[in-house]
C-alpha positions as CSV (number, residue, x, y, z in Angstrom):
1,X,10.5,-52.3,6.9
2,X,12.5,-51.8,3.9
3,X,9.3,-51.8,1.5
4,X,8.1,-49.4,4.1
5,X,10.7,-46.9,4.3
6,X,10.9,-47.1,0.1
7,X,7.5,-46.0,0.1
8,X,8.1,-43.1,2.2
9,X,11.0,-42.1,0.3
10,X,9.4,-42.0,-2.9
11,X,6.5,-39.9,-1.2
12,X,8.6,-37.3,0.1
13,X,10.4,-37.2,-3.9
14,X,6.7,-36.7,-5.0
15,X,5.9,-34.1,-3.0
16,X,9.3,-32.2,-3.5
17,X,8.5,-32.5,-7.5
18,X,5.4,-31.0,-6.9
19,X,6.6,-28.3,-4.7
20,X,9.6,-27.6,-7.2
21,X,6.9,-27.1,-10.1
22,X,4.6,-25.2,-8.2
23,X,4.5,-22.1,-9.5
24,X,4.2,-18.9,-7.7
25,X,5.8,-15.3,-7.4
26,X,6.7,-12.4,-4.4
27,X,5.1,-9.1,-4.7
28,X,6.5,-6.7,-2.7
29,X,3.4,-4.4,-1.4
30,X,2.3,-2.1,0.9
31,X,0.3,-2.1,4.3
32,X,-2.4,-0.3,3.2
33,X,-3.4,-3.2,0.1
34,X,-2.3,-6.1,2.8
35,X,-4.6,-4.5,5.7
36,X,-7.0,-3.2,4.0
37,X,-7.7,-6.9,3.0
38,X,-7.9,-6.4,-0.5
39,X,-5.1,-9.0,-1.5
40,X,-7.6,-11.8,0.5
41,X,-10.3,-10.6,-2.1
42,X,-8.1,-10.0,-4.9
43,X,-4.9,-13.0,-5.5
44,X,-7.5,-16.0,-4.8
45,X,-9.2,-14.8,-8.3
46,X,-5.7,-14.6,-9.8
47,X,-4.5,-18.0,-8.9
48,X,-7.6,-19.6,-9.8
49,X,-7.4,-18.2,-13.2
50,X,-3.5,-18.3,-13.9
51,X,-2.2,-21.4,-11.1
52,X,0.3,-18.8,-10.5
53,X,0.5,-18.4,-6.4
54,X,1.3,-14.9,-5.0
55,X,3.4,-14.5,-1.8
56,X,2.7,-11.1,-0.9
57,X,5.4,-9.2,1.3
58,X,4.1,-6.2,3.1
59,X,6.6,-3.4,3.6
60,X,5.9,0.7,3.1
61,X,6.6,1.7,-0.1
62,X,10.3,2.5,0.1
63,X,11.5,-0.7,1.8
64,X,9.1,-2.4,-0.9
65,X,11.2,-0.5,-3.7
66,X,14.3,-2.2,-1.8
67,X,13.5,-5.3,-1.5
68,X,12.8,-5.4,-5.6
69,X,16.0,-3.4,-6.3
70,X,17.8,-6.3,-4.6
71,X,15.9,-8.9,-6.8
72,X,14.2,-10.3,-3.0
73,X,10.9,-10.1,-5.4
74,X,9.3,-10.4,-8.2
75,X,6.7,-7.7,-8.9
76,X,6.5,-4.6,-6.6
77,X,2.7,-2.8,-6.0
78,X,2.9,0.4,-4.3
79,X,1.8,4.1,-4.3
80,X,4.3,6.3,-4.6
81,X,4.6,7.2,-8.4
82,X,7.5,9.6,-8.2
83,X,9.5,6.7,-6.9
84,X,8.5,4.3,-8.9
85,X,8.9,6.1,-11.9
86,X,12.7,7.1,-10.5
87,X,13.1,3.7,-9.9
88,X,12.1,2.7,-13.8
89,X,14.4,5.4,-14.8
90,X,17.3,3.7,-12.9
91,X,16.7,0.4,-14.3
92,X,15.9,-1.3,-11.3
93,X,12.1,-1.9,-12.9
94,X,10.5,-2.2,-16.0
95,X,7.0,-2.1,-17.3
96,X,5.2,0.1,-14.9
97,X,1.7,0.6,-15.2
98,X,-1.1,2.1,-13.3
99,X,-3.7,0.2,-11.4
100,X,-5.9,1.9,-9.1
101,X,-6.0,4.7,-6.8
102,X,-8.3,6.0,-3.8
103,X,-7.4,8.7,-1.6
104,X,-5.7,9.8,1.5
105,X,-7.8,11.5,4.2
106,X,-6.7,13.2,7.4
107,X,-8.4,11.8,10.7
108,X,-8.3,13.3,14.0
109,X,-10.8,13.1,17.1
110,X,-13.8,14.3,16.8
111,X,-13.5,17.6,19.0
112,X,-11.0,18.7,16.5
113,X,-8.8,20.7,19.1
114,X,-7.0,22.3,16.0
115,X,-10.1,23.6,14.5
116,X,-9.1,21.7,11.1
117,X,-12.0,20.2,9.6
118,X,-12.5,20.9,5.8
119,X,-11.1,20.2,2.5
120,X,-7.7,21.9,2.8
121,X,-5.0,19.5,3.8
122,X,-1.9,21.9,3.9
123,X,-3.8,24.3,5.9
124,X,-4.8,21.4,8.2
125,X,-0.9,20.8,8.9
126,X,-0.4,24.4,9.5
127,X,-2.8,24.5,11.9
128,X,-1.9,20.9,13.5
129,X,2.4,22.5,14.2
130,X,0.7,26.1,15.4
131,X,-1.4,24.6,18.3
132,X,1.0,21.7,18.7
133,X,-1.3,18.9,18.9
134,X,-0.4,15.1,19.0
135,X,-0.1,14.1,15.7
136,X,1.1,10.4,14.6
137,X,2.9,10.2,11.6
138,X,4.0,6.5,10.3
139,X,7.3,7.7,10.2
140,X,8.7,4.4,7.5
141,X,9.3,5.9,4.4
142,X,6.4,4.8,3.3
143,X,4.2,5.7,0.2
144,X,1.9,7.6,2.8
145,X,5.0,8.8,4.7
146,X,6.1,10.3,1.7
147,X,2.9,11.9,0.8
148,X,2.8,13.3,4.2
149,X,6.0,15.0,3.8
150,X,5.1,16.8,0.4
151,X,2.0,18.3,2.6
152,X,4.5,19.6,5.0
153,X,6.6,20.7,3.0
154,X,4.1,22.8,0.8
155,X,2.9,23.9,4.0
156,X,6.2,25.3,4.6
157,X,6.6,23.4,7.9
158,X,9.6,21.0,9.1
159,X,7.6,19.0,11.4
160,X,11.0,17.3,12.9
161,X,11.1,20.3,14.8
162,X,8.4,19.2,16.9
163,X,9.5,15.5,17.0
164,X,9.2,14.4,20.1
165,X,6.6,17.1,21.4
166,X,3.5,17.5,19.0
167,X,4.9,15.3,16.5
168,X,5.6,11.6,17.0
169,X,6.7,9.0,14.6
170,X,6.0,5.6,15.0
171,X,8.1,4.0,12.9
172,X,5.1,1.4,11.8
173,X,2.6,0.3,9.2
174,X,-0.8,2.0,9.0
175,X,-2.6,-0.1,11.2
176,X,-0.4,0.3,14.0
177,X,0.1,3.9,13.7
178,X,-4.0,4.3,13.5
179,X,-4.1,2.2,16.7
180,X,-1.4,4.4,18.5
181,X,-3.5,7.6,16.9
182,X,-6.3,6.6,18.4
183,X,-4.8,5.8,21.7
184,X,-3.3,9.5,22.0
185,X,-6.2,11.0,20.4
186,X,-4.0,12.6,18.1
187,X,-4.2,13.5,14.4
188,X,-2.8,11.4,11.4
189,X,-2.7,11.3,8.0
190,X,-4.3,7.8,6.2
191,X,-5.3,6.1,3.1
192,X,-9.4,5.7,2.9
193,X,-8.6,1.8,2.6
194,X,-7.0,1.4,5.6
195,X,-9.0,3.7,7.8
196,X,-12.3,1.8,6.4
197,X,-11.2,-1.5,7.4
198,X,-10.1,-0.2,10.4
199,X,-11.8,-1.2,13.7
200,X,-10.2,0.4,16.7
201,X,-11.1,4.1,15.7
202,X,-12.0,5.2,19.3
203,X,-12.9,8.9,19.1
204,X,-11.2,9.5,15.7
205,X,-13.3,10.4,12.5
206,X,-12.6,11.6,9.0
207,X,-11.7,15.3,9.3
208,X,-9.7,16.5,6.0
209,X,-10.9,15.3,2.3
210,X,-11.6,16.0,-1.2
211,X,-8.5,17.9,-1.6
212,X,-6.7,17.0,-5.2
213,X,-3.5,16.4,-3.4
214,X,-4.9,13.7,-1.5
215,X,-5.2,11.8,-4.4
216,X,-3.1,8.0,-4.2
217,X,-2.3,6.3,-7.1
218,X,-0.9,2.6,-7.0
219,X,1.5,1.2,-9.6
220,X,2.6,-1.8,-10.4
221,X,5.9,-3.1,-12.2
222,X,8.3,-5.9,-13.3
223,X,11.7,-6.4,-10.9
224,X,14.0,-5.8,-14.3
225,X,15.2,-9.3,-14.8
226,X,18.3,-8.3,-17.2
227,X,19.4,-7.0,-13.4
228,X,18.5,-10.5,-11.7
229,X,17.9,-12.8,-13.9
230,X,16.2,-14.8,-11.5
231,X,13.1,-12.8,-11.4
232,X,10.4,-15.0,-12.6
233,X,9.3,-12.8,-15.7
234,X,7.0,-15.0,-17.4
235,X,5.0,-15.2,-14.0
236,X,5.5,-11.9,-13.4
237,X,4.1,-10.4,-16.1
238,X,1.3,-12.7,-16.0
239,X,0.1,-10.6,-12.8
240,X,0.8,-7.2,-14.3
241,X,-1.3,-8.2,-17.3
242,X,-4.6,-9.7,-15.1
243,X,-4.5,-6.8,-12.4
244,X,-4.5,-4.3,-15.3
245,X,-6.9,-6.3,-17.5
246,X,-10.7,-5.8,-17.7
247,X,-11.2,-9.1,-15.1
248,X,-8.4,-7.9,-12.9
249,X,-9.8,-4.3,-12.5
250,X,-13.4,-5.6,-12.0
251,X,-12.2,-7.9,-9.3
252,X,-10.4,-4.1,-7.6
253,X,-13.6,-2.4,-7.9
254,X,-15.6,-5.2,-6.7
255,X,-13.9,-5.2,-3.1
256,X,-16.0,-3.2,-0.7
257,X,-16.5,-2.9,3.4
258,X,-20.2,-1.7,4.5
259,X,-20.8,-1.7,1.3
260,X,-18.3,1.1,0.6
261,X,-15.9,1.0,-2.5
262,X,-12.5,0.9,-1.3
263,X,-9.8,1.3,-4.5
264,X,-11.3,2.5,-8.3
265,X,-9.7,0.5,-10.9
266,X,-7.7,2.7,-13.8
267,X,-5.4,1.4,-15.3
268,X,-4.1,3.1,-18.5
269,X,-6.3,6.1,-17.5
270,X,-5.3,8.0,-14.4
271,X,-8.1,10.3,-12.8
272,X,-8.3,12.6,-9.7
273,X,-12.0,13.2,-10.8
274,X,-13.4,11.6,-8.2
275,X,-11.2,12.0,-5.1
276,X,-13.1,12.4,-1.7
277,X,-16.5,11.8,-3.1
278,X,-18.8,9.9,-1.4
């Protein structure tokens, strides 16, 4: 019994070593890169070539920015640039660099009650508060929330004045806010990624893209570890360097669903050129 329980004890010591040297780090991301499924294509490649393990933490973009300004992670990926680059600017990051980007389009039901089918985005919200149809915004000050609100507010519209009526905000990730779109029939605003892998469209279709303000760059950057020094920077950087490196953005362009492209790699080279076509 004694040799016995010995053996087990040094088992369990074995596998807490190995555990304590694993090696991994947290990304803080979005929805739209965990739903879309591009981090199931993307992070085995990673790992296989680095042994670094990534434990991904999906969150809209400005509870992402959070959780790294706390030091909860180790590397942030989102899409909002303007907040990202604020958050650089306040220390909280460090080493931002572009990645990829893809577009957001405006979907709706196919009747288009509103009549806003085209390439114009901001006159698509005008219309959408005039005839006060349903539509779903996600509401989570999110990196599509945000770009949601900068439509509005270029359309010279405070759609809180129809919150509860016209407007509704779910609170929720993409998916979710899709799913509750499609259940009201009602307009929303989402990036091609997650409306391609998404499955429970109902009567909704593609109504508003091509426009240059849809355009959704994502960004990557280091949690600043002279803030929280224990932010795994080594590891860290290790991802920043292979997402942005030749292999890494291969592996981004690479990831398609019916055989359609879902993110276009450019790092070190950010392009709207080819926003909305298909």
């Amino acid at each position: 019994m004694g040799l016995t329980r010995l053996f087990i004890a040094v088992l369990l010591c074995l596998s807490f070593t190995a555990q304590a040297q694993q090696k991994f780090i947290t990304v803080a991301s979005t929805t739209s890169t965990e739903q879309s499924g591009l981090f199931k294509h993307l992070l085995p490649a990673f790992e296989k070539k680095t042994g670094i393990q990534v434990r991904v933490v999906a969150l809209g973009t400005g509870q992402a920015l959070d959780l790294g300004k706390r030091g909860d992670a180790d590397v942030a990926f989102v899409h909002d640039k303007a907040a990202e680059e604020k958050a650089v600017a306040e220390g909280s990051f460090v080493d931002r660099r572009e990645v990829m980007y893809n577009d957001f389009v405006v979907v709706g039901p196919k009747s288009d009650p509103a009549k806003a089918k085209g390439r114009d985005a901001v006159a698509a919200l005008k219309k959408f508060a005039q005839a006060k149809v349903p539509f779903a915004s996600r509401g989570d000050k999110s990196g599509t929330h945000s770009a949601e609100l900068r439509l509005w507010k270029e359309a010279g519209i405070d759609p809180q004045q129809g919150k509860g009526s016209w407007y509704r905000e779910t609170g929720s990730g993409m998916g979710p806010t899709l799913n509750i779109a499609s259940g009201m029939n009602a307009y929303a605003l989402a990036d091609r990624g997650s409306w391609l892998s998404f499955k429970n469209r109902g009567d909704l279709a593609i109504l508003v893209e091509g426009d240059k303000r849809l355009f959704n760059q994502y960004g990557v950057m280091l949690v600043n570890p002279q803030k929280h020094p224990n932010v795994k920077k080594a590891e860290g950087k290790a991802f920043i360097d292979w997402v942005t490196s030749a292999e890494g953005q291969k592996t981004i362009a690479d990831y398609k669903i019916g055989g359609e492209q879902l993110f276009f790699p450019n790092a070190g080279k950010a392009s709207e050129v080819n926003v909305g076509k298909k």
